[in-house]
C-alpha positions in Angstrom: -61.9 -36.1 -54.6 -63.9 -33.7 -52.0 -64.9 -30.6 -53.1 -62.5 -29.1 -50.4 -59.7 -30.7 -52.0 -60.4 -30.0 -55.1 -60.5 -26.0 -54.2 -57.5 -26.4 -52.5 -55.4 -28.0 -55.3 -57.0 -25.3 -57.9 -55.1 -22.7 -55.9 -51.7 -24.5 -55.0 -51.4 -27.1 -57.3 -53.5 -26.4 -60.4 -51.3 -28.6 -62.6 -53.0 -31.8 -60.7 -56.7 -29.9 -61.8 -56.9 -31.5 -64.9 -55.7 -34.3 -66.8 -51.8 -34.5 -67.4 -52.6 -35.6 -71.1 -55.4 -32.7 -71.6 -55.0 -30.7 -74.8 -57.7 -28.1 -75.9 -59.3 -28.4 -79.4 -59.0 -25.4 -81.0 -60.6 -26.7 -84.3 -64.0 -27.6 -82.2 -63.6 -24.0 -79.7 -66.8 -22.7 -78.1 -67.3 -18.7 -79.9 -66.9 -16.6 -77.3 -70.7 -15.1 -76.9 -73.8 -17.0 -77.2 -76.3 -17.3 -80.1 -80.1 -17.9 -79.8 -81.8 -19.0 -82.6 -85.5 -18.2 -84.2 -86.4 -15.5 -81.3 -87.6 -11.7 -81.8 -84.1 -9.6 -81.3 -84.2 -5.8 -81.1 -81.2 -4.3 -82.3 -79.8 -1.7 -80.7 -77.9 1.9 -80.8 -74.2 1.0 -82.3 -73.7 5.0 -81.9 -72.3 4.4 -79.0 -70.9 8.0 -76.6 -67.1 8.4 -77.5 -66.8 10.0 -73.7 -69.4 9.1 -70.9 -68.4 12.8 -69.2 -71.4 15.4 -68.3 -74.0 13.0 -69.2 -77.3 14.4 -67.8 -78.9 12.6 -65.0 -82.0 10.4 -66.9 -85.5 10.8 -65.5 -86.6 7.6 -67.4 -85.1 4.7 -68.6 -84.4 5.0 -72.6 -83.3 2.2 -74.3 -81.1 4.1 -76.5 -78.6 4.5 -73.2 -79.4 0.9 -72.0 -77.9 -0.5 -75.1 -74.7 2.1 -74.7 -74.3 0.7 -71.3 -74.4 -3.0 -72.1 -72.1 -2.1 -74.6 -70.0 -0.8 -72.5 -70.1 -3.2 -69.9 -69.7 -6.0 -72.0 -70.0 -5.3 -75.8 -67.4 -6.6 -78.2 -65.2 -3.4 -78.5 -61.9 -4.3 -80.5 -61.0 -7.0 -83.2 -57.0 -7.8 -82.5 -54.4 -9.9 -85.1 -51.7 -11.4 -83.2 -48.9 -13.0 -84.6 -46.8 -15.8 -82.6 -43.5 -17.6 -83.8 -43.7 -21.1 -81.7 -40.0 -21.4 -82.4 -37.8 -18.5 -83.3 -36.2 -20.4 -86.5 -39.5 -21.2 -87.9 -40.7 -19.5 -91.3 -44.2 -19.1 -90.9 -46.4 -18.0 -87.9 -49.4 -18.4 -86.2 -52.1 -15.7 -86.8 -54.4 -15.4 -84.1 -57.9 -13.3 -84.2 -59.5 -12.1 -81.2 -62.5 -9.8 -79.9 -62.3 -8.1 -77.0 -64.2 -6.3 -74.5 -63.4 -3.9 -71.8 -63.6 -6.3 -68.9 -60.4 -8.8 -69.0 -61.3 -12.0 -69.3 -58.6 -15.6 -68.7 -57.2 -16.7 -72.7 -60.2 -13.7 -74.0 -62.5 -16.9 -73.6 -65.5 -14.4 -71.7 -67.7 -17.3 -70.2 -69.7 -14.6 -68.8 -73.4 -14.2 -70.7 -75.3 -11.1 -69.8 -79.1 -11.3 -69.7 -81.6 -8.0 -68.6 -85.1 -8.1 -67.0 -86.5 -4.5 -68.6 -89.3 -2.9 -67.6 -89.2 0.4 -70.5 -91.5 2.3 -72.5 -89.1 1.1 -75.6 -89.7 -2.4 -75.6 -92.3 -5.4 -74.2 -91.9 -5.9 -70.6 -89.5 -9.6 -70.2 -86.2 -11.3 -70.1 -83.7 -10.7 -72.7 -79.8 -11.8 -73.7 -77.6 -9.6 -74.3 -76.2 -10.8 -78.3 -73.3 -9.3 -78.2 -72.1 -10.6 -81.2 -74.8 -8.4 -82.8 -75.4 -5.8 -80.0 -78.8 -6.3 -79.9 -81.7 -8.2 -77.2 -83.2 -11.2 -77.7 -86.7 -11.8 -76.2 -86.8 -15.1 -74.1 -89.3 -14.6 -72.0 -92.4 -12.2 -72.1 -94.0 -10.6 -69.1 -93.8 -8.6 -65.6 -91.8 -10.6 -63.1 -91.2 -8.1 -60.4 -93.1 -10.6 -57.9 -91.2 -13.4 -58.9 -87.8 -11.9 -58.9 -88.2 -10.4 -56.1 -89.1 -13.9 -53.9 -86.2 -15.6 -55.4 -84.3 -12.7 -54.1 -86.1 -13.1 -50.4 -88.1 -10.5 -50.7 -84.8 -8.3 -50.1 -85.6 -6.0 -53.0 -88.0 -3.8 -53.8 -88.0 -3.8 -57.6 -91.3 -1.9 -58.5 -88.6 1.2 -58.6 -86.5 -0.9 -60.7 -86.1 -0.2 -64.0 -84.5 -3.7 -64.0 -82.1 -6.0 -63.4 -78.6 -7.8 -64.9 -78.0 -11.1 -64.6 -74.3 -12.6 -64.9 -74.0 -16.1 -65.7 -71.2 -18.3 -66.3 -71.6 -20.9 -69.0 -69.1 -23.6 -67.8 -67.9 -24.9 -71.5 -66.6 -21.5 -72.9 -63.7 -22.1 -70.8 -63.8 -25.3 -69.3 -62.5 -26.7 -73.0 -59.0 -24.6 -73.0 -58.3 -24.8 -69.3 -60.3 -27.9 -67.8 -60.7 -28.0 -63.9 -58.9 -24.8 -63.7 -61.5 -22.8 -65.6 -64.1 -22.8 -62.1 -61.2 -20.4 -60.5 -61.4 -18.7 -63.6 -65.0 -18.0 -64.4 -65.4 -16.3 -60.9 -62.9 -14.0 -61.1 -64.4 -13.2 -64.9 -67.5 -12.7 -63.8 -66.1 -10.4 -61.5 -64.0 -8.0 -63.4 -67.0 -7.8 -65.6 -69.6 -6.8 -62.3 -66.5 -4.6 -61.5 -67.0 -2.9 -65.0 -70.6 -3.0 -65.0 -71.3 -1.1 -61.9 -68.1 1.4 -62.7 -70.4 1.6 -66.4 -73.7 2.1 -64.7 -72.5 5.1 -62.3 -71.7 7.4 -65.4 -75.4 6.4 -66.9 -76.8 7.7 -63.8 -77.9 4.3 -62.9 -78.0 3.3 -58.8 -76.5 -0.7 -58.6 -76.6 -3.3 -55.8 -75.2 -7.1 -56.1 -76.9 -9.8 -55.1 -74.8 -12.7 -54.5 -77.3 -15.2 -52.5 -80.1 -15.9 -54.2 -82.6 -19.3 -54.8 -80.5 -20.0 -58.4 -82.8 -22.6 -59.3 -85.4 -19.9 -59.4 -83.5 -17.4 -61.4 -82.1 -20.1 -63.7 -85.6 -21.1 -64.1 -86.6 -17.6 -65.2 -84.0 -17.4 -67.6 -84.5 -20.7 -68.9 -81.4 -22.0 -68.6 -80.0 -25.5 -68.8 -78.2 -25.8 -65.3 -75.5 -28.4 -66.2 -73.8 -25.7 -68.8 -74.8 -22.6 -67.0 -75.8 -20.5 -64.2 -76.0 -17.0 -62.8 -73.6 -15.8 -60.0 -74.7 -12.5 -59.8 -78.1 -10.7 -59.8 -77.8 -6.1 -59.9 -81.2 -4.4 -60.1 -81.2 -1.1 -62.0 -83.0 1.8 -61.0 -83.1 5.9 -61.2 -83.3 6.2 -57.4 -81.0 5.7 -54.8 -80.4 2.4 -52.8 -83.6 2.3 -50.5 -85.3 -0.5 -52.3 -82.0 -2.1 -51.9 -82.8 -3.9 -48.4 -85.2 -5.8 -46.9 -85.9 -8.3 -44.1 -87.1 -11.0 -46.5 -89.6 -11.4 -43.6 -92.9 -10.8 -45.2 -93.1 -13.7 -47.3 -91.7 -16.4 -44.6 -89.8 -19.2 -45.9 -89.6 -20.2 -49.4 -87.8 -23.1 -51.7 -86.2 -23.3 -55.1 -89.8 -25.9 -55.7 -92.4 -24.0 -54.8 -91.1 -20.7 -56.9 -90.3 -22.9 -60.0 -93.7 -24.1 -60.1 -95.2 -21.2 -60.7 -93.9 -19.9 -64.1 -93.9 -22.6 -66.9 -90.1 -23.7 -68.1 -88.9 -22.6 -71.6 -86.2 -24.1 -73.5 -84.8 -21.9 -76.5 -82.0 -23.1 -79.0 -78.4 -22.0 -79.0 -75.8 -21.9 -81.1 -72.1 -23.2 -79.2 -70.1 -24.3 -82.6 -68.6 -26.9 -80.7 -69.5 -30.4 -81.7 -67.5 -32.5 -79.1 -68.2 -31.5 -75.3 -66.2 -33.1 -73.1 -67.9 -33.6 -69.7 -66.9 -31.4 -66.6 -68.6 -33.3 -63.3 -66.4 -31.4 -60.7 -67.4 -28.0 -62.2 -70.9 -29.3 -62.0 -70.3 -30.9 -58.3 -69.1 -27.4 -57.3 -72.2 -25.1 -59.1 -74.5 -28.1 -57.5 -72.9 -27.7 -53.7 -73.0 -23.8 -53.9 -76.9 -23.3 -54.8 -79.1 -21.9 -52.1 -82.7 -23.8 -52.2 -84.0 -21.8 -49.2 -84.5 -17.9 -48.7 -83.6 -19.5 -45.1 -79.7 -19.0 -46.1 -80.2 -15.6 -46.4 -79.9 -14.3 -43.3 -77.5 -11.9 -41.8 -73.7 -12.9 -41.8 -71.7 -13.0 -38.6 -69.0 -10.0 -39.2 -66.2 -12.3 -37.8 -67.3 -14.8 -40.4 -67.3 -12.5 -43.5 -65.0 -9.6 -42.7 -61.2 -9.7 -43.3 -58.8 -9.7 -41.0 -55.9 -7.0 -40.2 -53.2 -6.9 -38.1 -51.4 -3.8 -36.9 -47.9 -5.0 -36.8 -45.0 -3.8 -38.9 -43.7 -0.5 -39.5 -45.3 1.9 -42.1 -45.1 4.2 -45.1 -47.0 7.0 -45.1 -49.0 7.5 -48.7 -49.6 11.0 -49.9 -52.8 12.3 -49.4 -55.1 11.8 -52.6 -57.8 13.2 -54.3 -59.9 10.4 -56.6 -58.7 10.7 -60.1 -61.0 13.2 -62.8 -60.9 10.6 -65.8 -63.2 9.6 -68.5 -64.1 5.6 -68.2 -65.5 5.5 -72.1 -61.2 6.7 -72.6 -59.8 4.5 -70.6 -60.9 1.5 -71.0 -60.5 2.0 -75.2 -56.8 2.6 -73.7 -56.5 -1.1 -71.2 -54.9 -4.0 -72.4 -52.5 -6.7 -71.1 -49.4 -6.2 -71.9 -47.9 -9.6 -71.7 -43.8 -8.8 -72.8 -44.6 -5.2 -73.5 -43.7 -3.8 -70.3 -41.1 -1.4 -70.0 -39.4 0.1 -67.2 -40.1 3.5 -66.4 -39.8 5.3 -62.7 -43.0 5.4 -60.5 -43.4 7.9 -57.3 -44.9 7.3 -54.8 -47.6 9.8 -55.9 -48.8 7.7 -58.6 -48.6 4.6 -56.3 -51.0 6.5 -53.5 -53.6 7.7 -56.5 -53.6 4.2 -57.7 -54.8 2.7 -54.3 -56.8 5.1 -53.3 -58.5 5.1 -56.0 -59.0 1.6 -56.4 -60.2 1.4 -53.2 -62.3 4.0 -52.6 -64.4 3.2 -56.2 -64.8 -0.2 -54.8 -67.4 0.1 -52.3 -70.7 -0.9 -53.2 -74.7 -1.8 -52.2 -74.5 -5.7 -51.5 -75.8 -8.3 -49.5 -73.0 -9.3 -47.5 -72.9 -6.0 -45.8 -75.8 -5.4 -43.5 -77.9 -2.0 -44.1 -76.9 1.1 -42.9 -73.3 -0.2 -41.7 -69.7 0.2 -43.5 -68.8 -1.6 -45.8 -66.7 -4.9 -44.7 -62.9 -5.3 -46.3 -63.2 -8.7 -47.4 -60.4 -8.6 -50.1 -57.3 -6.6 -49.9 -54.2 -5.1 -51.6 -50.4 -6.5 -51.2 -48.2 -5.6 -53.2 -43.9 -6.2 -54.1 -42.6 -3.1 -54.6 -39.2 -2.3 -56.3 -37.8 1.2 -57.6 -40.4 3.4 -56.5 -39.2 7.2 -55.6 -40.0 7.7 -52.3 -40.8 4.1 -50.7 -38.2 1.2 -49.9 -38.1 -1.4 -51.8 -40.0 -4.1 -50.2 -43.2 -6.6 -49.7 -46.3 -4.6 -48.2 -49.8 -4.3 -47.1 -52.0 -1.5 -48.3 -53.9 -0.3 -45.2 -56.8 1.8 -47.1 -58.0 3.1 -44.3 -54.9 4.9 -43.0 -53.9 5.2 -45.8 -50.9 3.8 -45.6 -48.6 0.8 -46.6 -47.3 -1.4 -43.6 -44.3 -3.2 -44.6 -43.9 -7.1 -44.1 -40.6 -7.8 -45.6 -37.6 -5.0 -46.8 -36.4 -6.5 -50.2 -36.5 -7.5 -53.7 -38.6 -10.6 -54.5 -38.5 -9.9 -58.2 -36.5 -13.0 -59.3 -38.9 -15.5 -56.8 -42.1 -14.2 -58.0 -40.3 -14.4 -61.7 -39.8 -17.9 -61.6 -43.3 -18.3 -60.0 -44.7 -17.6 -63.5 -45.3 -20.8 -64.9 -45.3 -19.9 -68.2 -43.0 -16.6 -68.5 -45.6 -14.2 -70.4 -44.9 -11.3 -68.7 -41.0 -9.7 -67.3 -41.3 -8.8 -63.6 -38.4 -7.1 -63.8 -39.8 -4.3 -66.0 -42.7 -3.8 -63.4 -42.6 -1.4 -60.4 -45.4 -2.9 -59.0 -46.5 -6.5 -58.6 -49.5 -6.4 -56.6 -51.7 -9.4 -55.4 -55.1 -9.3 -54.1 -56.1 -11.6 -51.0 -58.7 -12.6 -49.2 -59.8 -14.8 -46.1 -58.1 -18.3 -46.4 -61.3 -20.4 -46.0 -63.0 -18.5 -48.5 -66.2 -17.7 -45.7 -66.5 -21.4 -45.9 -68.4 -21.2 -42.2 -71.1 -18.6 -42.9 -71.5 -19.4 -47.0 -70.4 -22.8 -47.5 -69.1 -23.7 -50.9 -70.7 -20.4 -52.4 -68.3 -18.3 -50.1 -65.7 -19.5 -53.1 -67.2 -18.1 -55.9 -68.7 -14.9 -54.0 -64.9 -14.6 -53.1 -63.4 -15.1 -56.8 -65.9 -12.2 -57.7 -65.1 -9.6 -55.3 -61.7 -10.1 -56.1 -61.9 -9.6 -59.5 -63.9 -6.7 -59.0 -61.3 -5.2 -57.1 -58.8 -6.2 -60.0 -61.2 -3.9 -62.6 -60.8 -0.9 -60.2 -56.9 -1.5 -60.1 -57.0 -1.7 -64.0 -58.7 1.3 -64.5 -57.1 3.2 -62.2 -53.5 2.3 -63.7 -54.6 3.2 -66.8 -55.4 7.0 -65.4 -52.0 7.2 -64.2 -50.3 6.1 -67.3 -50.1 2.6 -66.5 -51.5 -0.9 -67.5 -51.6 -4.2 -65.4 -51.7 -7.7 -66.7 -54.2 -10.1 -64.4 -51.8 -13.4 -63.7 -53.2 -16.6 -62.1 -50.1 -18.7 -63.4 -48.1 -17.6 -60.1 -47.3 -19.6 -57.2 -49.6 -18.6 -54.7 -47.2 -20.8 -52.0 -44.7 -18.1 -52.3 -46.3 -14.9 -52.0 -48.6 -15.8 -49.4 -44.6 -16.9 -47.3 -43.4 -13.6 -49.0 -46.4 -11.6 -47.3 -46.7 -13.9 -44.3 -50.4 -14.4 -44.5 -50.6 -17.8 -42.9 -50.4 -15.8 -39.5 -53.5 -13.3 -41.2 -55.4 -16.3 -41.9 -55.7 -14.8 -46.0 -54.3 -16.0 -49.0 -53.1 -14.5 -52.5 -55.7 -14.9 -55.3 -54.4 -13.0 -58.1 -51.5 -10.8 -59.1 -51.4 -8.1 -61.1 -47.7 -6.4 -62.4 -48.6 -2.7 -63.4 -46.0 -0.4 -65.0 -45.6 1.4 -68.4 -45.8 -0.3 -71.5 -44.8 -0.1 -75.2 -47.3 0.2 -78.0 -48.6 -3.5 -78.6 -47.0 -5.4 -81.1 -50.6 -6.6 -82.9 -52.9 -4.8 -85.4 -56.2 -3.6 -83.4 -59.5 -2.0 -84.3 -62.2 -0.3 -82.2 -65.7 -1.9 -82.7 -67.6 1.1 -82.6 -68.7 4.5 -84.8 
C-alpha cells in the first residue's frame, strides 16, 4: 500500500487499517511510561502547588519548579477503578485500573515520553527522561549540548539563553498493540494535547516556549539515544526566562548540514528499558511513515509558502454574531484536577450563547504560539479550525457552523439538527450526542501541507490539532463543562455536513462538550 493510501484509509476507512482478525493482548500490554534501568535518577519535588495562581516571575531556573511543571505537564495525577458489565445479565465484572494525567491521551495508553536537556545550578548539565512513574530524572547523557542542539535545529535557536529544552517522542508500541495501524493518527494527536498542555503549564511557571516541528531527527534521536524503529521525537520546545528573541534564526551561518555529519560527532549510547511486553508484534507502515517524514537536511528548513501552510476561509454564508469576550480568569492547576471524559455521563443542561462565545474565544485566542511554521515577526497562520453542530443553545439556531475567530463570529453552513447522523457515526456508541449541546470538530487543510512538508505535514498537522483540542478542554471546563475527544466518527459525514470539500479541509477530531454527572468510578489524586 502507498503511504498516501495508507493516510487516507486511517481517516475514512480506519476499519481496513489493521487486520480484520487483530485482537490486543492485554495480558502482554506495554505500561504506560517508560522504565530505564541501572542509571543515576534524581528524584524530584512530589509537593507539587495545589494552584499555579500569583506565582512570582523566577529569575533562575530552580529545579524544585522544573519538576512541578513536568508534573504538571505530564505527571501521573489520578489512579481511577472502573467497573464494566460486558453483558447486562452477567454476575461478575470487569475491574479496570488506570493512571491518568492531565493531557487526554486515545484508550489512557500515553505513547508520549518526555525527555529535558537542563542546563541548572541543581543538577549536572545533560539529557534526562522524565520517570514518571517515579517523578523523578534519569541521567542518559552527561554534558553541554547547546552547539549540537542548536545545528540539528538549523541554527534557528539561540539556546545559550535557554535554560533548556523538552523533547516529545512517541514510542510506536504503547499504542500500536491495542489499536494497530490506527495508533500513527493517534500518537500525533497525543503528542499534541500533551504540547498543548505543556506550553499552557509552562506560561504559569513564567517559562517563554517555542515548538519546533522540523528538525534533523536523526540528530536529536541520536542525542537522546534512542532506538528509531520504537521511537522518535515529533516535537522539540526550548525553555528559557526571556522572551522569544532567541526563538529565530536564518539557519544561515552554519550552511548546509545532514543527519551524518551531526551524528558523527557525539558517540551513540544505548541504555536498557523496561516495556513488560514480551511479544512485539511488528508495525512496518508505522515505521514506513516515521522513515518518510524525517528531515536529513537543515535544507528543508526553509521558509514555507503561506498559500501552502495557511488554511483556507471562505466568506460565504450568513452569520451569528458571538458576544464580545473577555479571556476567562481560571486556575489551570484547578482545572485540569477537574477534566475527564465523560463517555455516557453527559447530561443535558441549557448552554447560552455566552458560554459558547467564552469557550471559543478562549480557545482560540490561548492557542497562538512561537513556532516554525510561522515566519518571524508575522501573525500567526490559522492552520486548524473550529466547526461545530450546534443544537439547543439560547440565543443561536440550531445548526452546522464555522467559527470565524477573527470576527468573532459563527458563519452558518447548514440550519438543522444532525444529532441522530453524527450519532450513528460513532462506531462504538460510548458517548450520547443527544445530551450534548455542542459537538464540535476540528479541521484542517485536506492534503495535510503535503506540498511544502511532505509526509511530515501529517504529523505536524495531528499535533496542532490536538493542541487546539487541549485549549477547547480546558476552556470547557472553566465554563462548567467537559468534552470527550472522539476519533470513532465518520469523518465522510461531517466533512458533507460542513461542506468542506469546497474549503479544501477535512474533519480530524470531534469533541461533544456539555455538563456532566459525577463519574461513575472511584478516583484518587496523585499528589500531596
Amino acid at each position: 500500500m502507498s503511504l498516501k493510501s495508507f493516510l487516507h484509509k486511517l481517516h475514512y476507512d480506519p476499519d481496513h487499517s489493521r487486520p480484520p482478525d487483530f485482537e490486543p493482548d492485554w495480558s502482554d500490554a506495554p505500561l504506560a511510561y517508560k522504565l530505564y534501568r541501572g542509571l543515576p535518577t534524581f528524584p524530584l519535588s512530589s509537593e507539587v502547588p495545589l494552584t499555579l495562581e500569583g506565582r512570582a516571575v523566577p529569575d533562575k531556573a530552580d529545579i524544585r519548579d522544573i519538576g512541578h511543571f513536568l508534573w504538571y505537564a505530564y505527571g501521573l495525577a489520578q489512579l481511577c477503578q472502573s467497573v464494566f458489565h460486558m453483558d447486562s445479565g452477567e454476575q461478575e465484572a470487569s475491574v479496570f485500573h488506570t493512571l491518568r494525567r492531565f493531557a487526554p491521551s486515545g484508550g489512557a495508553l500515553y505513547p508520549s515520553e518526555l525527555y529535558v536537556y537542563l542546563k541548572t545550578d541543581d543538577l549536572p548539565n545533560g539529557i534526562y527522561h522524565y520517570d514518571a512513574a517515579h517523578h523523578r530524572l534519569v541521567l542518559l547523557r552527561l554534558g553541554d549540548f547547546d552547539a549540537y542542539l542548536a545545528r540539528g535545529l538549523g541554527d534557528r535557536c539561540d539556546l545559550s539563553v535557554c535554560f533548556g529544552a523538552v523533547f516529545v517522542s512517541t514510542v510506536f508500541w504503547k499504542n500500536f498493540f491495542k489499536y494497530n495501524n490506527f495508533s500513527y493518527r493517534l500518537q500525533g494527536l497525543d503528542a499534541g494535547a500533551l504540547i498543548g498542555q505543556l506550553l499552557e503549564t509552562a506560561k504559569r511557571f513564567g517559562y517563554h516556549t517555542g515548538v519546533y516541528f522540523r528538525f534533523l531527527d536523526r540528530v536529536v534521536n541520536h542525542l537522546l539515544g534512542l532506538d528509531e524503529q520504537g521511537e522518535s521525537v515529533y516535537a522539540v520546545i526550548p525553555l528559557s526566562l526571556q522572551p522569544g528573541g532567541w526563538f529565530y534564526g536564518s539557519g544561515a551561518e552554519a550552511g548546509v548540514l545532514t543527519s551524518r555529519q551531526l551524528c558523527a560527532a557525539l558517540p551513540p549510547i544505548r541504555h536498557e528499558h523496561y516495556v513488560r511486553s514480551l511479544r512485539l508484534i511488528e508495525f512496518p507502515m508505522l515505521l514506513r511513515m516515521n522513515e518518510a517524514s524525517l528531515m536529513e537536511t537543515s535544507a528543508s528548513f526553509g521558509p514555507l509558502d503561506a498559500a501552502d501552510i495557511g488554511g483556507t476561509m471562505t466568506g460565504e454564508g450568513e452569520t451569528v454574531a458571538l458576544p464580545r469576550m473577555q479571556r476567562l480568569p481560571y486556575d489551570l492547576a484547578s482545572i485540569v484536577r477537574k477534566r475527564y471524559s465523560p463517555h455516557l455521563d453527559f447530561v443535558s443542561s441549557t448552554v447560552d450563547a455566552h458560554q459558547v462565545a467564552a469557550l471559543l474565544h478562549e480557545a482560540t485566542a490561548s492557542f497562538p504560539y512561537m513556532n516554525d511554521l510561522d515566519p518571524a515577526g508575522h501573525e500567526p497562520r490559522k492552520r486548524v479550525s473550529i466547526y461545530g453542530c450546534l443544537y439547543g443553545i439560547d440565543g443561536i439556531p440550531d445548526g452546522a457552523y464555522r467559527y470565524d475567530a477573527l470576527a468573532h463570529e459563527l458563519r452558518l453552513i447548514r440550519p438543522g439538527d444532525y444529532r441522530m447522523l453524527l450519532q450513528q457515526g460513532i462506531a462504538i456508541g460510548n458517548v450520547n450526542l443527544f445530551q450534548t449541546p455542542l459537538c464540535l470538530h476540528v479541521a484542517a487543510d485536506r492534503n495535510h501541507y503535503a506540498d511544502a512538508l511532505g509526509f511530515r505535514g501529517y504529523r505536524i498537522q495531528q499535533m496542532e490539532a490536538g493542541m487546539l483540542v487541549q485549549r477547547l478542554l480546558i476552556a470547557g471546563v472553566a465554563l462548567g463543562l467537559n468534552g470527550h475527544p472522539l476519533l470513532s466518527f465518520n469523518p465522510a459525514d461531517c466533512d458533507k455536513i460542513y461542506k468542506m470539500e469546497g474549503e479544501g479541509v477535512a474533519s480530524l477530531i470531534q469533541v461533544p462538550l456539555g455538563a456532566c454527572r459525577p463519574s461513575s468510578r472511584l478516583e484518587g489524586g496523585l499528589y500531596s
